[in-house]
N, C-alpha and C positions, 0 to 999 in steps of 0.2 A: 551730559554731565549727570552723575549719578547722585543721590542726597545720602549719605551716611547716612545711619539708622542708631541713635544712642541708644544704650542699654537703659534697665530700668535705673541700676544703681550709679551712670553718666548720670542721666536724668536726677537723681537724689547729690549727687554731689555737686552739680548746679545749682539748685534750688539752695543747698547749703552753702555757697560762696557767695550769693546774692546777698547785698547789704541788706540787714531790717531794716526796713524804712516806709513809715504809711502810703510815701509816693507812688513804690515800685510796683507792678503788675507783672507779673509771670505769665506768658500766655504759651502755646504751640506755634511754632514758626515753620513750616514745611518742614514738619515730623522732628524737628527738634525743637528747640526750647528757646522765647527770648526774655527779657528783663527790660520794663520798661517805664520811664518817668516821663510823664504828658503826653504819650503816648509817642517819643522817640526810646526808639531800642539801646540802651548803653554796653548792654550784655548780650552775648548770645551763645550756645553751644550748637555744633557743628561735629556731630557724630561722639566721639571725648574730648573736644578740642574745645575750652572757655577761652570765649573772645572778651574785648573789652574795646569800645570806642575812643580813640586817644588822637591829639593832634600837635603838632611844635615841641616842645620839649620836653612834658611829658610821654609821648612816643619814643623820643629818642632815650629816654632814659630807658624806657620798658624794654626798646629793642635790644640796648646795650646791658642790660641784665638776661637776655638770652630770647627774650623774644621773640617769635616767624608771625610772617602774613597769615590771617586768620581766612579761613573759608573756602573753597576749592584751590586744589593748587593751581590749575590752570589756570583761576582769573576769582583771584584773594579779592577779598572786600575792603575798598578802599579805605583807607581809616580808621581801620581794623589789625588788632595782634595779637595775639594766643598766648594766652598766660602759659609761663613754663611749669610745668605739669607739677615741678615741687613745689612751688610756690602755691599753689592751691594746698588752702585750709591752714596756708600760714599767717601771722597778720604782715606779712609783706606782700601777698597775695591780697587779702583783704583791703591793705592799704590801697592796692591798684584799682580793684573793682569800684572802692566808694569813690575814688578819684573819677572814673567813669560816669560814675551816676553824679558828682558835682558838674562835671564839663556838659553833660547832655540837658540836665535841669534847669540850664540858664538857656537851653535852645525855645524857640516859641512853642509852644504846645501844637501837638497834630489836632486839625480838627476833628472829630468824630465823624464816620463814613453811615449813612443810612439816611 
């Protein structure tokens, strides 16, 4: 499996659908980009493809507004769904991603590796 490679301007369109929020951490994720609150990822990009972490009804809502499996197609990331491409830099899009980062923020904190 090969890893997409986002562009620089993927990469800035990222970084600009990421809620502001003191919590969140931007880091490199095997050459793309994740979005993270206590150190679980809510966000991630996948070559142009902005995923978001979603579970129960929220999913099913995101899916039924047009939403695919997020992350190789041969073997998508559980739990995961690719905001549809118009909805980035909308606040319906917006609205998704803070929704991501409320659901992952109440997960326990990753502990620090080192």
């Amino acid at each position: 499996m090969e890893m997409p490679k986002p562009s620089e301007a993927d990469k800035a369109r990222f970084r600009s659908a990421v809620p502001d929020d003191p919590r969140v951490e931007v880091k490199p994720m095997f050459g793309n980009l994740g979005a993270f609150v206590h150190g679980n990822m809510f966000m991630g990009l996948f070559g142009s493809d902005i995923g978001v972490k979603l579970s129960g009804p929220d999913a099913d809502a995101l899916r039924e507004a047009g939403a695919e499996p997020f992350g190789p197609a041969e073997r998508p990331m559980g739990g995961w769904l690719t905001l549809p491409t118009e909805m980035i830099g909308t606040p319906e899009g917006e609205r998704w991603a803070a929704r991501a980062l409320e659901v992952i923020a109440t997960a326990p904190p990753k502990a620090k590796k080192g």
